[in-house]
DRENTORZA-504386 format. One record per residue (C-alpha): residue number from 1; x, z, y. Coordinates in pm, whole numbers, plus 50000, padded with zeros to 5 digits. Each point is the difference from the previous one (the first is absolute). Layout:
<rec NUM; <X; Z; Y>>
...
***
This chain:
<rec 1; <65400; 41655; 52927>>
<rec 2; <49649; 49876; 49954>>
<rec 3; <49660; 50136; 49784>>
<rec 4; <49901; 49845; 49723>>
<rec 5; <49699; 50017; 49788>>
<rec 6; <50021; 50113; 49615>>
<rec 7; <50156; 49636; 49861>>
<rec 8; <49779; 50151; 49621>>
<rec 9; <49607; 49978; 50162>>
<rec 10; <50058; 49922; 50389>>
<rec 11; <49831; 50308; 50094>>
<rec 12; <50179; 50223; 50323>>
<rec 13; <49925; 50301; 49926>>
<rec 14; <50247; 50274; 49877>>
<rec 15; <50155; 50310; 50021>>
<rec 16; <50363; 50081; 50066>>
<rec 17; <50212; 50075; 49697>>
<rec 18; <50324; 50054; 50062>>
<rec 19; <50067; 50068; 50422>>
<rec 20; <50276; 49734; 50109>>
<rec 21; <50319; 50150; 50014>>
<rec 22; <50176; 49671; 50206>>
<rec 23; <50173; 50123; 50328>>
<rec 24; <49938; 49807; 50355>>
<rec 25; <50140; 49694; 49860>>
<rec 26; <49782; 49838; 49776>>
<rec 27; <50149; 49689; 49886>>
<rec 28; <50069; 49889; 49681>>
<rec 29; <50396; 50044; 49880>>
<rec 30; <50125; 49698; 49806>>
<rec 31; <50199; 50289; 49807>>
<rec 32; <49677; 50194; 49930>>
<rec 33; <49856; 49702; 49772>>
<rec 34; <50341; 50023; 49786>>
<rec 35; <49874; 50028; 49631>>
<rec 36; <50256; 50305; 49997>>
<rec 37; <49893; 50171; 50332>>
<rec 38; <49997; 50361; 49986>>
<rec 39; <49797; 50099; 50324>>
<rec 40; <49705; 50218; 49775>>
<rec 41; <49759; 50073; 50176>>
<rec 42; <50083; 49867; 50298>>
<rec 43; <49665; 49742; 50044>>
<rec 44; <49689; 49864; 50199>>
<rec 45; <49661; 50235; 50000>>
<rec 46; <49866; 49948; 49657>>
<rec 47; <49646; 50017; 49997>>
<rec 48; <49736; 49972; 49687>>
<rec 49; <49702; 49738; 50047>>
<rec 50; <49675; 50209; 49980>>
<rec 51; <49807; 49721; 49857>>
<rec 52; <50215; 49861; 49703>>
<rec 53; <50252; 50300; 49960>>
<rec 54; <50323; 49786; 50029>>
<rec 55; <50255; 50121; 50229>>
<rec 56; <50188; 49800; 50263>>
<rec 57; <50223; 50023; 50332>>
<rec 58; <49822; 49990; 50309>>
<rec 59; <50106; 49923; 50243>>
<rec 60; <50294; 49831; 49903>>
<rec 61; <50252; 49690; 50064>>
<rec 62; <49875; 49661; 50034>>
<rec 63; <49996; 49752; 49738>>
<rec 64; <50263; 49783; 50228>>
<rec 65; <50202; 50349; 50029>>
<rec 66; <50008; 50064; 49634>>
<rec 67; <50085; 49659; 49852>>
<rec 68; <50319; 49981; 50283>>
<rec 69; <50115; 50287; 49822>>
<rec 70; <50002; 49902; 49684>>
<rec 71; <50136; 49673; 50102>>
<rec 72; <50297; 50182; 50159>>
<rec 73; <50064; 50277; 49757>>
<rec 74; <50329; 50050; 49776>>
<rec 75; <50032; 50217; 49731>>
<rec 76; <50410; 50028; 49845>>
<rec 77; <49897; 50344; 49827>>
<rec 78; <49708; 49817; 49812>>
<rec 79; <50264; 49702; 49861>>
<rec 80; <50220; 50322; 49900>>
<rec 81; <49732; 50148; 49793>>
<rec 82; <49899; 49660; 49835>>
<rec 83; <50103; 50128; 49646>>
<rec 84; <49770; 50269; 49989>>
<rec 85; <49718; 49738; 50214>>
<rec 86; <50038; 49765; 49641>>
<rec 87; <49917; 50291; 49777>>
<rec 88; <49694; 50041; 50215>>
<rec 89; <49920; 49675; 49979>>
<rec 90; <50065; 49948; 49644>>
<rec 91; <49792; 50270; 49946>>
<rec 92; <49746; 49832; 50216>>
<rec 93; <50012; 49642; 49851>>
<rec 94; <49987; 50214; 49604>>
<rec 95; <49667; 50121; 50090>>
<rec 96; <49885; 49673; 50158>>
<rec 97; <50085; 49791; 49664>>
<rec 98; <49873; 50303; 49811>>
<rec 99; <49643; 49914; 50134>>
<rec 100; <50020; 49661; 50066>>
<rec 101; <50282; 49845; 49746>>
<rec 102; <50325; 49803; 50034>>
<rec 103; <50103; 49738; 50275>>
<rec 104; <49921; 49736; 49797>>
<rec 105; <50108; 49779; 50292>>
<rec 106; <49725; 50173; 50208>>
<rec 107; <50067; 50061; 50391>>
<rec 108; <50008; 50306; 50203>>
<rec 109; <50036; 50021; 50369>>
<rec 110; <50127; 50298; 50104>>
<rec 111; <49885; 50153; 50374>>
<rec 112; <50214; 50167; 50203>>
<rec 113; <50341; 49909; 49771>>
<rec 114; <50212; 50189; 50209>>
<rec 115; <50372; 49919; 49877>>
<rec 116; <49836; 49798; 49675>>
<rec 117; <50002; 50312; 49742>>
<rec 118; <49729; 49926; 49878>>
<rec 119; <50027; 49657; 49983>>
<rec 120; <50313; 49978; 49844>>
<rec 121; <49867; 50227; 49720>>
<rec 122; <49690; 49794; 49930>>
<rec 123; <50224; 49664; 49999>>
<rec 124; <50237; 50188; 49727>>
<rec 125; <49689; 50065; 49823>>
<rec 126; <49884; 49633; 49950>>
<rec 127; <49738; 49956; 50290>>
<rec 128; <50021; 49748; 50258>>
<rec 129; <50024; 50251; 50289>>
<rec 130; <50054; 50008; 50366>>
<rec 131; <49959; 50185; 50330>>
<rec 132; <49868; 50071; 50360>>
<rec 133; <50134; 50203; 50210>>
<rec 134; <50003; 50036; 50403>>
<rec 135; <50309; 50145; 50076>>
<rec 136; <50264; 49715; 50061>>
<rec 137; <50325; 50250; 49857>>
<rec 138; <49821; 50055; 49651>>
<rec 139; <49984; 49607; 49995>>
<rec 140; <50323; 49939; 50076>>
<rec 141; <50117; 50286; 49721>>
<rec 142; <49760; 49821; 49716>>
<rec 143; <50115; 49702; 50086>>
<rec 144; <50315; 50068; 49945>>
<rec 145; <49975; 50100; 49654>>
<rec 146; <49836; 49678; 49978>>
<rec 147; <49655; 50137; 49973>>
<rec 148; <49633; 49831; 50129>>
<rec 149; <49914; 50210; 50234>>
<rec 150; <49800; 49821; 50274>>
<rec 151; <49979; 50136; 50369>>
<rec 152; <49685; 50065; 50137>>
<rec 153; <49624; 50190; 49878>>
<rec 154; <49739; 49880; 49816>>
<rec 155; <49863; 49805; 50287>>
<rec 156; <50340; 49757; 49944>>
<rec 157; <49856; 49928; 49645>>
<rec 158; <49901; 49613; 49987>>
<rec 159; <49656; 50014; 49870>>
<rec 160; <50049; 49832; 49712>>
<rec 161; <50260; 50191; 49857>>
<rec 162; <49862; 50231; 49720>>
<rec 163; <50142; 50291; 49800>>
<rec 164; <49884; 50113; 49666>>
<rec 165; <50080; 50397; 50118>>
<rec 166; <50075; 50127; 50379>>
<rec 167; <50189; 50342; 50046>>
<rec 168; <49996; 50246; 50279>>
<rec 169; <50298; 50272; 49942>>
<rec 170; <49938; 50268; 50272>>
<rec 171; <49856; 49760; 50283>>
<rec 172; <49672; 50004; 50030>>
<rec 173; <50026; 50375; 50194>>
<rec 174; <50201; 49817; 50244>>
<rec 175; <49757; 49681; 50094>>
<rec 176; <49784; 50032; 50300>>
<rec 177; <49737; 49820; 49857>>
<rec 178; <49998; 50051; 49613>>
<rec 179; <49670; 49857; 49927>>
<rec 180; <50090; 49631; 50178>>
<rec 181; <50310; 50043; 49808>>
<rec 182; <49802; 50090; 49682>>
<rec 183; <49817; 49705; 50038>>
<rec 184; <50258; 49744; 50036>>
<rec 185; <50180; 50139; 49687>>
<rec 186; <49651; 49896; 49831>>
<rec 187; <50015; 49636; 50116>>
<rec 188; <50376; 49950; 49862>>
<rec 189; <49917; 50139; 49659>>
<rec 190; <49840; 49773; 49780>>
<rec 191; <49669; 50060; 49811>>
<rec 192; <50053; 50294; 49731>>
<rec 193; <50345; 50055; 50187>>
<rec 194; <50048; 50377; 50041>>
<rec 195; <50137; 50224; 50366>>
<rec 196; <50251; 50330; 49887>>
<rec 197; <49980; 50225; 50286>>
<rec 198; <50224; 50325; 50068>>
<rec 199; <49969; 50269; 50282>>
<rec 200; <49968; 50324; 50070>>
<rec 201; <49684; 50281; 49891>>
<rec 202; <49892; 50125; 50326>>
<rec 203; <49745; 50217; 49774>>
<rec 204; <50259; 50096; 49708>>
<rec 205; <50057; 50371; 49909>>
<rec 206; <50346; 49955; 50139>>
<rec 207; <49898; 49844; 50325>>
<rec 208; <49674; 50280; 50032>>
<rec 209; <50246; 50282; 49932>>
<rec 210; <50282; 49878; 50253>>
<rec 211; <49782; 49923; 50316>>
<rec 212; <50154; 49941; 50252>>
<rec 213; <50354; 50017; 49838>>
<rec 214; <49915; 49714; 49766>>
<rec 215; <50331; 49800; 50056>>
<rec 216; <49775; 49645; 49974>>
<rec 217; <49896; 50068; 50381>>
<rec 218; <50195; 49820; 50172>>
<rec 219; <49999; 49735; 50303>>
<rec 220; <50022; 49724; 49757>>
<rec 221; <49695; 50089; 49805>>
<rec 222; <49680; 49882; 50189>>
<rec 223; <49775; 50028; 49679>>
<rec 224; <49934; 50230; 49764>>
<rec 225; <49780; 49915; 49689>>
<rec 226; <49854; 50202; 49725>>
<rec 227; <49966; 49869; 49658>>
<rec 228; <49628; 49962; 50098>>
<rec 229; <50056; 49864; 50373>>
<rec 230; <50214; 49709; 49876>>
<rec 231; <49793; 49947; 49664>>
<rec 232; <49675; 49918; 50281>>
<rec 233; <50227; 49792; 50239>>
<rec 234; <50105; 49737; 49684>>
<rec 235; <49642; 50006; 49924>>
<rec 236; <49862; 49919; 50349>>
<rec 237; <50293; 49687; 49982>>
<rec 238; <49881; 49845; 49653>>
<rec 239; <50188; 50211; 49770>>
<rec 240; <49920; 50177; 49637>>
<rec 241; <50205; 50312; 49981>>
<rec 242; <50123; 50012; 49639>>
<rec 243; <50209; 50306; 50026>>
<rec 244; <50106; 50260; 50261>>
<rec 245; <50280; 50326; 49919>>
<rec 246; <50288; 50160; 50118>>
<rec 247; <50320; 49837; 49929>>
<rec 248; <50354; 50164; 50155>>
<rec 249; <50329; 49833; 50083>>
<rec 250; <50403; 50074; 49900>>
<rec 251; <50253; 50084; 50264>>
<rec 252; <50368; 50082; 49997>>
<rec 253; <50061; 50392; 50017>>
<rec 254; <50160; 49910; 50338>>
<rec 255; <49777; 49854; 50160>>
<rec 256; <49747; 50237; 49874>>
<rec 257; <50209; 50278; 50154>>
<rec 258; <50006; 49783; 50307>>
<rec 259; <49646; 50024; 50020>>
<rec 260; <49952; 50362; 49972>>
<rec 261; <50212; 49980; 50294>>
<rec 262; <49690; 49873; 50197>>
<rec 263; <49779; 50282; 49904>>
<rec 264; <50300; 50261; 50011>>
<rec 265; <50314; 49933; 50151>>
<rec 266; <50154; 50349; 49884>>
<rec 267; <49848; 49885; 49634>>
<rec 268; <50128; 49646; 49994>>
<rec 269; <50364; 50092; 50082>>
<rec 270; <49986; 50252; 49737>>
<rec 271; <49876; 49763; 49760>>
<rec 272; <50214; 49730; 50103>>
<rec 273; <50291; 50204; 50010>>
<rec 274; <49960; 50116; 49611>>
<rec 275; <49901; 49628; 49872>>
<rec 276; <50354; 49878; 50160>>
<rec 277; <50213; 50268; 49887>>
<rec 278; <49803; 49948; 49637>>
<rec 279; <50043; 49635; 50033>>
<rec 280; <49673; 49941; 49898>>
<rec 281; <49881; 49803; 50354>>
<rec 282; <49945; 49663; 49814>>
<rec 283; <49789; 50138; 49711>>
<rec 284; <49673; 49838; 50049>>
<rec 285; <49677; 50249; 49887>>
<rec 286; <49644; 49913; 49965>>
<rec 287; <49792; 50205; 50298>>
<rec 288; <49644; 50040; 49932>>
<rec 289; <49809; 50224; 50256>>
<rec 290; <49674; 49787; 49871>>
<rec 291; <49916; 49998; 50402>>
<rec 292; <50136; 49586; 49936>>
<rec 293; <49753; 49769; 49811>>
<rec 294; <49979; 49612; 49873>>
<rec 295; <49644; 49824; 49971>>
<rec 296; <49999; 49649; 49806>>
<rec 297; <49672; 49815; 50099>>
<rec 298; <49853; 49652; 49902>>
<rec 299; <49905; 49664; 50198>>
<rec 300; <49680; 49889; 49819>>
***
């Protein structure tokens, strides 16, 4: 594991956190960057930047480290859960066309596609969609439904391919360098083109009032914005932030229940246990903590 410096203003100087709760061996589990890991709290020291405010893992895995595992990485439960994944994302691409209108033939490149969700959704929708993703198994599983899901980052992107709107579903807490990355998403989005980005509210009620029990710390996570710290890092990479608010998800009351599991075993097999005798484990809620938010910013 190596120190870094604050990847918001460059500065080194912070103070611890969260303590690391890792054991001897510190390496990086493929399974622990699963989308549906449930090892809460079970991450690097998390320390906040005394300069800038925004709050980081040091030290932590390389960025070689990192990107092997997301290369690597399958995720079966995920593809199970994909019905309640396209009401998320439906709700995600209503609020995009909300602000910004139809497809209208437009283009969106989606980052970190995973299995194609998202994708697949937009491309139902009228826009001329497609994705990027790392890990070589979500390829393979877009791909099969015959989906555009490209393999690599944004550093694969020919330079003159450009995208009218560039989305970022719950990835930009897991890249070790968000700024370069933030940056690169500017050059493939043409002039007036707009960036939709979605994490987690390290300085949300929920997240303030859970501390250290905050299920979002986890190994996977190596950055955690506020609506403020990720408003200033678009701005120091070219953008305009045009809007910034929470904005929750929908999951199926199983794997919900699944999920409680992480924070409470005795919990989660009580819930689970009463959603399967009820039959109710494929009912997909909306979940809104408000400690998840969505910024849409403008290329000039």
């Amino acid at each position: 594991m190596i120190n870094v410096n604050c990847n918001l203003c460059g500065q080194d100087e912070w103070d611890v956190r969260f303590r690391s709760t890792l054991n001897s061996d510190t390496r990086l589990a493929v399974d622990a960057v699963r989308c549906t890991y449930t090892g809460y709290g079970h991450h690097a020291q998390i320390v906040q930047c005394r300069s800038c405010g925004h709050v980081y893992a040091n030290p932590r895995w390389s960025a070689q480290e990192i990107i092997a595992a997301y290369q690597n990485v399958e995720d079966p439960v995920y593809a199970h859960e994909r019905a309640g994944r396209e009401l998320t994302f439906r709700k995600h691409l209503d609020a995009l066309e909300n602000r910004l209108g139809q497809a209208n033939n437009r283009s969106v490149l989606d980052v970190g596609a995973y299995i194609g969700v998202f994708v697949e959704v937009a491309l139902a929708s009228g826009w001329d969609a497609r994705g990027l993703e790392p890990s070589e198994w979500a390829v393979t599983a877009a791909r099969e439904r015959g989906l555009p899901v490209q393999a690599g980052t944004l550093a694969d992107m020919a330079s003159e391919q450009q995208f009218d709107v560039v989305t970022m579903w719950d990835v930009i807490e897991h890249m070790y360098a968000p700024s370069e990355e933030l940056g690169k998403a500017f050059d493939v989005l043409k002039p007036g083109g707009t960036i939709v980005v979605h994490t987690m509210d390290i300085d949300s009620l929920t997240a303030r009032l859970m501390g250290k029990r905050w299920p979002w710390l986890m190994d996977m996570h190596v950055q955690y914005f506020s609506q403020k710290t990720l408003a200033r890092m678009l701005e120091n990479n070219g953008f305009e932030v045009v809007w910034s608010g929470a904005q929750g998800r929908y999951l199926r009351l199983g794997y919900l229940a699944s999920r409680l599991g992480g924070l409470n075993k005795t919990l989660g097999q009580s819930a689970e246990s009463l959603i399967q005798t009820l039959r109710m484990d494929e009912i997909a809620v909306p979940v809104n903590f408000g400690d998840l938010f969505t910024v849409y910013a403008r290329r000039p």
